[in-house]
mmCIF file of the N, C-alpha and C atoms, coordinates in Angstrom:
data_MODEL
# 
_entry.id   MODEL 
# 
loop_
_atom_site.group_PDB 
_atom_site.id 
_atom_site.type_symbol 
_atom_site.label_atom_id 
_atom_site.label_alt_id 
_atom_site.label_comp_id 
_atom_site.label_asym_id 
_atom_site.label_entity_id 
_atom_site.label_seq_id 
_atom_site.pdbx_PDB_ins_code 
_atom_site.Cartn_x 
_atom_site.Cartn_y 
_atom_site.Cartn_z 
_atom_site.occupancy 
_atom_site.B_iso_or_equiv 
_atom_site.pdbx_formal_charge 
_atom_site.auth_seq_id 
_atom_site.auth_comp_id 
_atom_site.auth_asym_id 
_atom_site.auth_atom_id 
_atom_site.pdbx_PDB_model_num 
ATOM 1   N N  . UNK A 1 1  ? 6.231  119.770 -24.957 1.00 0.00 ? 1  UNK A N  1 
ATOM 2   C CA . UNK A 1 1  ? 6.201  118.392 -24.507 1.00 0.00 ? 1  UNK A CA 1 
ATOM 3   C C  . UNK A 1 1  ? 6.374  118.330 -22.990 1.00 0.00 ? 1  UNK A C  1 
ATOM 4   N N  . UNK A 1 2  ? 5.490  117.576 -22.381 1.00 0.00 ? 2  UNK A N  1 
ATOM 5   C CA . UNK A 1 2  ? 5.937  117.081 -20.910 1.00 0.00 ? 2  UNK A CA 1 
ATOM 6   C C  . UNK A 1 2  ? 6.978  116.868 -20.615 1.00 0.00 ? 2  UNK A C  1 
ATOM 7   N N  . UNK A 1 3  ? 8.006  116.177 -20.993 1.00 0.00 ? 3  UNK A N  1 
ATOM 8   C CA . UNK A 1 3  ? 9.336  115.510 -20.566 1.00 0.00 ? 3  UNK A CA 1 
ATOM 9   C C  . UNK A 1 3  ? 10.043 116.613 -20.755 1.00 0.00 ? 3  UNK A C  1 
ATOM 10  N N  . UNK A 1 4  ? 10.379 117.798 -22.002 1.00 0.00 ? 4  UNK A N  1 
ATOM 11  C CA . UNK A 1 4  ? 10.922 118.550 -22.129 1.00 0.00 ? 4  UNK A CA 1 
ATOM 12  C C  . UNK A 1 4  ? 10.764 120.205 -21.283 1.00 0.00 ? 4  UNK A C  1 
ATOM 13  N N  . UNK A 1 5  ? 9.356  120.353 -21.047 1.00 0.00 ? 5  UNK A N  1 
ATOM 14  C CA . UNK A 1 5  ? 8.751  121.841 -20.779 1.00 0.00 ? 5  UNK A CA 1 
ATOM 15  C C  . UNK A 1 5  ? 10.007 122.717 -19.434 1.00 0.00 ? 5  UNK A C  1 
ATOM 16  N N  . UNK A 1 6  ? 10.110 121.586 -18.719 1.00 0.00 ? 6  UNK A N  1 
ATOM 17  C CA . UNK A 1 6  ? 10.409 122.293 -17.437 1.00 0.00 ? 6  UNK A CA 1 
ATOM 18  C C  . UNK A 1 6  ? 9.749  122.567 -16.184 1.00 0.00 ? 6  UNK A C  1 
ATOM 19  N N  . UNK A 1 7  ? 8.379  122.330 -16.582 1.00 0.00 ? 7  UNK A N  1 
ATOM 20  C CA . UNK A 1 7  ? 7.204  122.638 -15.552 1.00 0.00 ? 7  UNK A CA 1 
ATOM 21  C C  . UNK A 1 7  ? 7.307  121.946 -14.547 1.00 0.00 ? 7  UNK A C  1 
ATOM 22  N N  . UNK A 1 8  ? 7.800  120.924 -14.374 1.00 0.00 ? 8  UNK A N  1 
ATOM 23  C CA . UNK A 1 8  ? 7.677  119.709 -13.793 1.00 0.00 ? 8  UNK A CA 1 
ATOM 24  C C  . UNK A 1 8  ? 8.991  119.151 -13.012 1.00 0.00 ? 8  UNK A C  1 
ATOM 25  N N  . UNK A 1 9  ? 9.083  118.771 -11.955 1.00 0.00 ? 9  UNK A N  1 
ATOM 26  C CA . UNK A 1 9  ? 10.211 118.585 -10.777 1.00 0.00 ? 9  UNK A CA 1 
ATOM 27  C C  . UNK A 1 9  ? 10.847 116.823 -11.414 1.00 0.00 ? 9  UNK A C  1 
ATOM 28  N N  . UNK A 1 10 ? 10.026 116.385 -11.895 1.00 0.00 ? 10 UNK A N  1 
ATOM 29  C CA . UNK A 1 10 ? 10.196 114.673 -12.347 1.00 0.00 ? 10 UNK A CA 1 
ATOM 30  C C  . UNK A 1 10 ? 9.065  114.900 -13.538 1.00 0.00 ? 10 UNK A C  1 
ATOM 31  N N  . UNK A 1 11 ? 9.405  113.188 -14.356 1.00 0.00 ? 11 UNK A N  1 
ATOM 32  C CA . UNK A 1 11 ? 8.190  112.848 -15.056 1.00 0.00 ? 11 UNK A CA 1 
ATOM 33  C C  . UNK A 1 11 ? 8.053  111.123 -15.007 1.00 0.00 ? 11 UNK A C  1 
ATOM 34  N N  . UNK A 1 12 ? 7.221  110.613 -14.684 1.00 0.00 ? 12 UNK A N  1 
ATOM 35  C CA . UNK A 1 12 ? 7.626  109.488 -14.861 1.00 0.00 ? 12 UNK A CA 1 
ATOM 36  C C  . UNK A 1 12 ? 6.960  108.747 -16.238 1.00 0.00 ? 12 UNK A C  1 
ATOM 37  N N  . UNK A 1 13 ? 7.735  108.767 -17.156 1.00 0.00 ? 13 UNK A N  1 
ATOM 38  C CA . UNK A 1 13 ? 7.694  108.126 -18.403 1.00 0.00 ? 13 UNK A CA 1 
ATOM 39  C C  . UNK A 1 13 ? 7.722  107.171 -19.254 1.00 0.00 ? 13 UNK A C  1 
ATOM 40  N N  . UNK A 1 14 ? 6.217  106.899 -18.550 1.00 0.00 ? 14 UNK A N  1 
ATOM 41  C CA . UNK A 1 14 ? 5.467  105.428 -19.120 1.00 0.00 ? 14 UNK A CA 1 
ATOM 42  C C  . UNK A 1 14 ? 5.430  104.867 -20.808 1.00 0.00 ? 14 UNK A C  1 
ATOM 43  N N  . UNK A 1 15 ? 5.499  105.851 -21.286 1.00 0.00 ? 15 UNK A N  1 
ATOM 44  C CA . UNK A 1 15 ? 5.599  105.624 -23.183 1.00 0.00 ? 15 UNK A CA 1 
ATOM 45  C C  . UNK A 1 15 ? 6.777  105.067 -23.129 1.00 0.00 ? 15 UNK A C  1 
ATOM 46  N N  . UNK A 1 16 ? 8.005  105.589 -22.637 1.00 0.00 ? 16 UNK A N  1 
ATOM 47  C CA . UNK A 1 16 ? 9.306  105.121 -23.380 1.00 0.00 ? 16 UNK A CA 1 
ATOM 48  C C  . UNK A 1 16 ? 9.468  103.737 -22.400 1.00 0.00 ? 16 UNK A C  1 
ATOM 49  N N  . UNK A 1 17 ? 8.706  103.946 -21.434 1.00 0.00 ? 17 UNK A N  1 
ATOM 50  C CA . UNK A 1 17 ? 9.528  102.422 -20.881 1.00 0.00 ? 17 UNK A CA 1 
ATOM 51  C C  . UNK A 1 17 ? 8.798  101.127 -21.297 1.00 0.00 ? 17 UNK A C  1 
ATOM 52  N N  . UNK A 1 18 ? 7.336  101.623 -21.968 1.00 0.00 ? 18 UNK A N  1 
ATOM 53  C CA . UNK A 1 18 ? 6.922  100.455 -22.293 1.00 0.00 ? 18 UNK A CA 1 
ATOM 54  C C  . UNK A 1 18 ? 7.255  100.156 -23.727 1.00 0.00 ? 18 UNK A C  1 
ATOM 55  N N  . UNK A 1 19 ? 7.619  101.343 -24.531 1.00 0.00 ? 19 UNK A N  1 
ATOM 56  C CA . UNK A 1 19 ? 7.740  101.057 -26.023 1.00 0.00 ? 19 UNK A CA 1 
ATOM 57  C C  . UNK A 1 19 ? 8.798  100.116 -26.585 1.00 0.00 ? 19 UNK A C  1 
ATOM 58  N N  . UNK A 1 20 ? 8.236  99.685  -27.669 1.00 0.00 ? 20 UNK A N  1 
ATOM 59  C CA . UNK A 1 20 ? 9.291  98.775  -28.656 1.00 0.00 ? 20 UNK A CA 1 
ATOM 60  C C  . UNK A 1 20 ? 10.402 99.749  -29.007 1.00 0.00 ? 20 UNK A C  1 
ATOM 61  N N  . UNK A 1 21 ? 11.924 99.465  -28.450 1.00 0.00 ? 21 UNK A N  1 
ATOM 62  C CA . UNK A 1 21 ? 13.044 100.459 -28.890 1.00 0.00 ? 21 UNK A CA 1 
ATOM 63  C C  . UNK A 1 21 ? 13.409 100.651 -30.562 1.00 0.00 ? 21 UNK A C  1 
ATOM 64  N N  . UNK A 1 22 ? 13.330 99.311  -31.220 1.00 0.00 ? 22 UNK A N  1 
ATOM 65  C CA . UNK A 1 22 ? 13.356 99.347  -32.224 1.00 0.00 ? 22 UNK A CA 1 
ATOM 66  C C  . UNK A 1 22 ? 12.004 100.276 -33.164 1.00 0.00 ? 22 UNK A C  1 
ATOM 67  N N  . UNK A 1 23 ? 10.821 100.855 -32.509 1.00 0.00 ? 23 UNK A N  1 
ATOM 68  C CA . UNK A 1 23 ? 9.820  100.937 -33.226 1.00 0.00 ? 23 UNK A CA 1 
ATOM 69  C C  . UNK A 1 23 ? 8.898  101.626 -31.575 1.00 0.00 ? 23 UNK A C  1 
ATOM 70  N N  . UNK A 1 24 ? 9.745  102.880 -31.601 1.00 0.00 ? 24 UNK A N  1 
ATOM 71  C CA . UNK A 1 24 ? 9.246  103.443 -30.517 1.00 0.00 ? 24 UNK A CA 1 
ATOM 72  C C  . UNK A 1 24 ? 7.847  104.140 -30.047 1.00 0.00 ? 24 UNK A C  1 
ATOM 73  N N  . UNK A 1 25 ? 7.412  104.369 -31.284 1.00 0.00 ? 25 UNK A N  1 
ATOM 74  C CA . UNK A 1 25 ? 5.980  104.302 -31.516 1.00 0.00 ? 25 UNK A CA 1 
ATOM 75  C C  . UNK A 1 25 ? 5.100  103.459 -31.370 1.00 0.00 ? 25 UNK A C  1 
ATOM 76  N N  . UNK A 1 26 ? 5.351  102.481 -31.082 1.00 0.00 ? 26 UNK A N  1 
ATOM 77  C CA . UNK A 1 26 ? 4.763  100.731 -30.630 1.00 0.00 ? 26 UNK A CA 1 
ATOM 78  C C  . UNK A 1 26 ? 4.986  100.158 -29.212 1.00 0.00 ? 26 UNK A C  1 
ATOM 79  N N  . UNK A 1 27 ? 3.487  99.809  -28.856 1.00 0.00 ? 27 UNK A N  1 
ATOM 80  C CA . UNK A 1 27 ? 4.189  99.288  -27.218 1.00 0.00 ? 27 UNK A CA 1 
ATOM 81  C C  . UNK A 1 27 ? 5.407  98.002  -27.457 1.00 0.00 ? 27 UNK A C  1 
ATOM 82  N N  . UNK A 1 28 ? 5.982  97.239  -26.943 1.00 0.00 ? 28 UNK A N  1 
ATOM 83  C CA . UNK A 1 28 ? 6.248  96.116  -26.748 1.00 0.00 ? 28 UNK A CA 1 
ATOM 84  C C  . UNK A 1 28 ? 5.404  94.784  -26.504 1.00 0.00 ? 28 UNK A C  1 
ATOM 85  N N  . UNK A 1 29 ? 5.593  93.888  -27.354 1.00 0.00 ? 29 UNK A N  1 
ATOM 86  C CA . UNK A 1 29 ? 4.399  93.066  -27.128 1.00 0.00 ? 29 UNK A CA 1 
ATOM 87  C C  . UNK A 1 29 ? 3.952  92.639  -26.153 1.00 0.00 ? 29 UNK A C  1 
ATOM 88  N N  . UNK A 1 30 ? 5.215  92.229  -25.211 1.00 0.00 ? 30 UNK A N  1 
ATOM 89  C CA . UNK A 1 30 ? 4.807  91.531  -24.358 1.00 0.00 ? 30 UNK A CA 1 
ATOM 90  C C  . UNK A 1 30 ? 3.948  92.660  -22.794 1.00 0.00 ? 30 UNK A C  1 
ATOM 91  N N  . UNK A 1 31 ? 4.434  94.010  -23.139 1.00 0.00 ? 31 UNK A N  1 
ATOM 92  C CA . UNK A 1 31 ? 3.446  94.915  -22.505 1.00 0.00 ? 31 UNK A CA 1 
ATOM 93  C C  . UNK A 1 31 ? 1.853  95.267  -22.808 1.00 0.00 ? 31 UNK A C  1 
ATOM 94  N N  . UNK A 1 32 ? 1.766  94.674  -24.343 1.00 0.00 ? 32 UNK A N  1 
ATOM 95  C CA . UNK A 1 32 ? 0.377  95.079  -24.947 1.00 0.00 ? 32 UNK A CA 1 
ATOM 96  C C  . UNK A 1 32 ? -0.799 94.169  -24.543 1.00 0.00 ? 32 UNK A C  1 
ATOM 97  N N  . UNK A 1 33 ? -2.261 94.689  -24.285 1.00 0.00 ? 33 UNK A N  1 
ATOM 98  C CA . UNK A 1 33 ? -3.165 94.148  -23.837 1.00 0.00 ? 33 UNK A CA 1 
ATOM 99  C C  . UNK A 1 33 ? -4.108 93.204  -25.306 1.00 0.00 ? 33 UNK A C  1 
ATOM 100 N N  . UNK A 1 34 ? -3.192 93.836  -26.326 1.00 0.00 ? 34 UNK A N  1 
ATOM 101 C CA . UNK A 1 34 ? -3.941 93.422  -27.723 1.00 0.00 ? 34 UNK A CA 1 
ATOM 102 C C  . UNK A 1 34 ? -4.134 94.177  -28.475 1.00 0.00 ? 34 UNK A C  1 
ATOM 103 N N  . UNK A 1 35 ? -4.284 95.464  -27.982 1.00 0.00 ? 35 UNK A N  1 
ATOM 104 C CA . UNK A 1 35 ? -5.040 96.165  -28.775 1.00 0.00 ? 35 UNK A CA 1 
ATOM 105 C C  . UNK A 1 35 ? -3.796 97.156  -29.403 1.00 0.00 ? 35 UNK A C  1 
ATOM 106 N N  . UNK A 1 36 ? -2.731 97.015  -29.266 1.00 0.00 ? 36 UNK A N  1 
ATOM 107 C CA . UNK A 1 36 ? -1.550 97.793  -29.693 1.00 0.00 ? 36 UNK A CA 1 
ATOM 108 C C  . UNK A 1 36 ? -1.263 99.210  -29.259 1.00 0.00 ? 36 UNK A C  1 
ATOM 109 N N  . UNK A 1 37 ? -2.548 99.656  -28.011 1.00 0.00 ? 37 UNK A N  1 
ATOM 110 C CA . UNK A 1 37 ? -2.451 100.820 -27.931 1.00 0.00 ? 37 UNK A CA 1 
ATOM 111 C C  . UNK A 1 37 ? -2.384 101.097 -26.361 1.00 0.00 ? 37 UNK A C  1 
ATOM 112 N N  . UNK A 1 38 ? -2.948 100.008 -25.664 1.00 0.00 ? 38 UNK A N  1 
ATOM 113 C CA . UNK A 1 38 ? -2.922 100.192 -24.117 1.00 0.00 ? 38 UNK A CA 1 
ATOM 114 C C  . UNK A 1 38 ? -2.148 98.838  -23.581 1.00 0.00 ? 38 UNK A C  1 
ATOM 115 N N  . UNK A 1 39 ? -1.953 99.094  -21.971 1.00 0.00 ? 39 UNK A N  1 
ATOM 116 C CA . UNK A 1 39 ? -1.085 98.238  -21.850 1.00 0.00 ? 39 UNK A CA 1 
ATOM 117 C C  . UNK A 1 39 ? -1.729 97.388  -21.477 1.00 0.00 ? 39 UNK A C  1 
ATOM 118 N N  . UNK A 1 40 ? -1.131 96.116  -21.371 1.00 0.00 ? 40 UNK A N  1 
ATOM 119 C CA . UNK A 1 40 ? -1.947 94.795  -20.807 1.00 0.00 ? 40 UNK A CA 1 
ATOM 120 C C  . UNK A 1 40 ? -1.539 94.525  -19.195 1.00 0.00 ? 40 UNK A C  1 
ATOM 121 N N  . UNK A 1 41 ? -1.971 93.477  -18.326 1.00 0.00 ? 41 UNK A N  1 
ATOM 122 C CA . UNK A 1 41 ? -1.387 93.184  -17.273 1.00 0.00 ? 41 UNK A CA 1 
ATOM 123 C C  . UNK A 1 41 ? 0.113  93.464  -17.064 1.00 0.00 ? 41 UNK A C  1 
ATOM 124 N N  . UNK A 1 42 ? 0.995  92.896  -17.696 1.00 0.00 ? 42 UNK A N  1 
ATOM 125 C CA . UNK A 1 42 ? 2.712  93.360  -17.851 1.00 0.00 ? 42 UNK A CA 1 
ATOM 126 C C  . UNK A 1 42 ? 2.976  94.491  -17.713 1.00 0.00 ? 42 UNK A C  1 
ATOM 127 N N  . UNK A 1 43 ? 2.115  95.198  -18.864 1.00 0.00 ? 43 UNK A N  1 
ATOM 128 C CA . UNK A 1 43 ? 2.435  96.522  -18.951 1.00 0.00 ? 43 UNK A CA 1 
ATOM 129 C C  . UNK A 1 43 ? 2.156  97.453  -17.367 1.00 0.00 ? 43 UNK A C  1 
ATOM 130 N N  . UNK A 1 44 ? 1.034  97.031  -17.076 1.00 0.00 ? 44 UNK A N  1 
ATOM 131 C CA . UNK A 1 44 ? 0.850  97.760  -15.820 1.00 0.00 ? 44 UNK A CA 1 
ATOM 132 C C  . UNK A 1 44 ? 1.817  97.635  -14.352 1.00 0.00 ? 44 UNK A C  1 
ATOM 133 N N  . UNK A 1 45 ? 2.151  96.738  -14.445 1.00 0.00 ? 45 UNK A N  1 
ATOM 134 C CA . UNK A 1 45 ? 2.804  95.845  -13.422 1.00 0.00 ? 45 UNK A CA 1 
ATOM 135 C C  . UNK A 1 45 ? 4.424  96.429  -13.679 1.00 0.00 ? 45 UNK A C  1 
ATOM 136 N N  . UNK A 1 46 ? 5.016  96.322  -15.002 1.00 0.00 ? 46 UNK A N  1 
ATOM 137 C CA . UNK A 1 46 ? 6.386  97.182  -15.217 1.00 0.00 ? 46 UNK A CA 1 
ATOM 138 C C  . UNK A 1 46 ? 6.218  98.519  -14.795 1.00 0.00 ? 46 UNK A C  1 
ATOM 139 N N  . UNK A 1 47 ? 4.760  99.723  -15.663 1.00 0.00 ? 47 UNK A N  1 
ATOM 140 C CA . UNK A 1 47 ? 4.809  100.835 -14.608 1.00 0.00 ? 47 UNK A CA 1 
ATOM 141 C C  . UNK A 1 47 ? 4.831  100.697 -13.218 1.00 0.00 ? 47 UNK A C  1 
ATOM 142 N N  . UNK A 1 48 ? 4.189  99.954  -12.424 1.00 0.00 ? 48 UNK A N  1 
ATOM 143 C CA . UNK A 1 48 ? 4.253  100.266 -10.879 1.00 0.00 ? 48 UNK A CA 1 
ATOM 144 C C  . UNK A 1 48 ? 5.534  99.865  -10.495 1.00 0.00 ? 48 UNK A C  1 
ATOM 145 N N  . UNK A 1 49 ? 6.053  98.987  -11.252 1.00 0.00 ? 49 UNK A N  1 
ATOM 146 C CA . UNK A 1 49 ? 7.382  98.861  -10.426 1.00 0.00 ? 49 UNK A CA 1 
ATOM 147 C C  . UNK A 1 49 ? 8.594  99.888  -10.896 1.00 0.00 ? 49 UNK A C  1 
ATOM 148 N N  . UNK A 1 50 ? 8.245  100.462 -11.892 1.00 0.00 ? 50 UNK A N  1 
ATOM 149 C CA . UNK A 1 50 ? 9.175  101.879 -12.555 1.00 0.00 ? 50 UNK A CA 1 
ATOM 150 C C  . UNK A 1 50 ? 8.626  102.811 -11.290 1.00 0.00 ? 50 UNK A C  1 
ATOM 151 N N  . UNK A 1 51 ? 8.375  102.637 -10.409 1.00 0.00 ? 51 UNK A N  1 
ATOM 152 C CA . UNK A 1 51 ? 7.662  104.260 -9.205  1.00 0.00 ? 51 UNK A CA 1 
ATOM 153 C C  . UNK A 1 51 ? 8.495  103.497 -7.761  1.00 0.00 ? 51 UNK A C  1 
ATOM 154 N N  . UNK A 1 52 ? 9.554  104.801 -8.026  1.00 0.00 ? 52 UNK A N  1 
ATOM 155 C CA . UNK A 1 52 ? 9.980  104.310 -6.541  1.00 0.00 ? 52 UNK A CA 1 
ATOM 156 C C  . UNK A 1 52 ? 9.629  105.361 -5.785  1.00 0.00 ? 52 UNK A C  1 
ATOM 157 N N  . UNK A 1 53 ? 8.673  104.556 -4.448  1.00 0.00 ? 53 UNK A N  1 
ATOM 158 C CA . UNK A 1 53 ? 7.930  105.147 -3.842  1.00 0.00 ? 53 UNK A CA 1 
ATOM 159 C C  . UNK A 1 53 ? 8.714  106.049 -2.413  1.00 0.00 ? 53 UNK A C  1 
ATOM 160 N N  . UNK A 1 54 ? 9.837  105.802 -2.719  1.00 0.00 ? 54 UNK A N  1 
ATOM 161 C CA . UNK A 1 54 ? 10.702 106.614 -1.591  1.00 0.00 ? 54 UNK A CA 1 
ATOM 162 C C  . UNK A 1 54 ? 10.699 107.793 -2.087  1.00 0.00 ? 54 UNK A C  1 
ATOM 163 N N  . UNK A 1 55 ? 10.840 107.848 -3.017  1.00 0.00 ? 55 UNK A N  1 
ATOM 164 C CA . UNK A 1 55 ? 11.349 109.706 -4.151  1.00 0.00 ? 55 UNK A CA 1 
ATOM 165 C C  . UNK A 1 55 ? 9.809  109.650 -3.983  1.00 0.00 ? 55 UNK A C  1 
ATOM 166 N N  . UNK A 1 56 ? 8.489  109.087 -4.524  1.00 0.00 ? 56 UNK A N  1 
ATOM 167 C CA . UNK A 1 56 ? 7.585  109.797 -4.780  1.00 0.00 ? 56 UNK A CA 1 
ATOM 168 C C  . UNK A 1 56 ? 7.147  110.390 -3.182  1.00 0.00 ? 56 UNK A C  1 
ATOM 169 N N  . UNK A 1 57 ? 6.934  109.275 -2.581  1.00 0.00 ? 57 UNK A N  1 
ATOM 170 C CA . UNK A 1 57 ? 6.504  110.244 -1.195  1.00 0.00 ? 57 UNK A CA 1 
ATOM 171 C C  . UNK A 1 57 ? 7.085  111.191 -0.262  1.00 0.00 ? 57 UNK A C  1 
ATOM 172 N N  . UNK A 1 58 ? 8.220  110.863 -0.313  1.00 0.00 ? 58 UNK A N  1 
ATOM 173 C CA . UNK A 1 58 ? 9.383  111.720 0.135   1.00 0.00 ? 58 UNK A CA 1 
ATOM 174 C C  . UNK A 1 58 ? 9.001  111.181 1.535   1.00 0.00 ? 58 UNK A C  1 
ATOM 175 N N  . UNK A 1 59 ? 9.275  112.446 2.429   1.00 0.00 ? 59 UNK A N  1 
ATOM 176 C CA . UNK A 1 59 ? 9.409  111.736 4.005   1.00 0.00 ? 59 UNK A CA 1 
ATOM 177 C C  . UNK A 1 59 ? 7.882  112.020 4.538   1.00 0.00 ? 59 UNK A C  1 
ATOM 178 N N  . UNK A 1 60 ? 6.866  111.138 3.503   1.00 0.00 ? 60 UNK A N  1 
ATOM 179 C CA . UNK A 1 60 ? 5.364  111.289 4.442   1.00 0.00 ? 60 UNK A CA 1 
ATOM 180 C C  . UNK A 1 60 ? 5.575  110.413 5.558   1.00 0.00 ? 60 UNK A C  1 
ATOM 181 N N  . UNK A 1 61 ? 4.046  110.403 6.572   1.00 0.00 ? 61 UNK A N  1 
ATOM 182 C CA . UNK A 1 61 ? 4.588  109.689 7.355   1.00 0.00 ? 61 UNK A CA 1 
ATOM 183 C C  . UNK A 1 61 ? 3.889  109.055 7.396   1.00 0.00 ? 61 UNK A C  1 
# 
């Protein structure tokens, strides 16, 4: 698994933050575009704001 392997310095982990906690296998509705499987506007908009862009870029300039 990604999150688990080690390969990786970070992960940023879009499944769990958009999923239904109760039913983690399920987006959250109000993240879903309809289709139960991708995200909708919300959904996209909660990932970008889950990316803090200080850690991701570090000291570019």
């Amino acid at each position: 698994m990604i999150r688990t392997c080690g390969s990786f310095d970070a992960v940023m982990d879009f499944d769990r933050l958009l999923a239904e906690p109760a039913r983690p296998m399920r987006l959250l509705p109000t993240f879903d575009c309809g289709d139960r499987l991708h995200p909708g506007d919300a959904g996209n908009k909660a990932m970008a704001d889950a990316i803090d862009l200080d850690t991701l870029l570090g000291d570019a300039p």
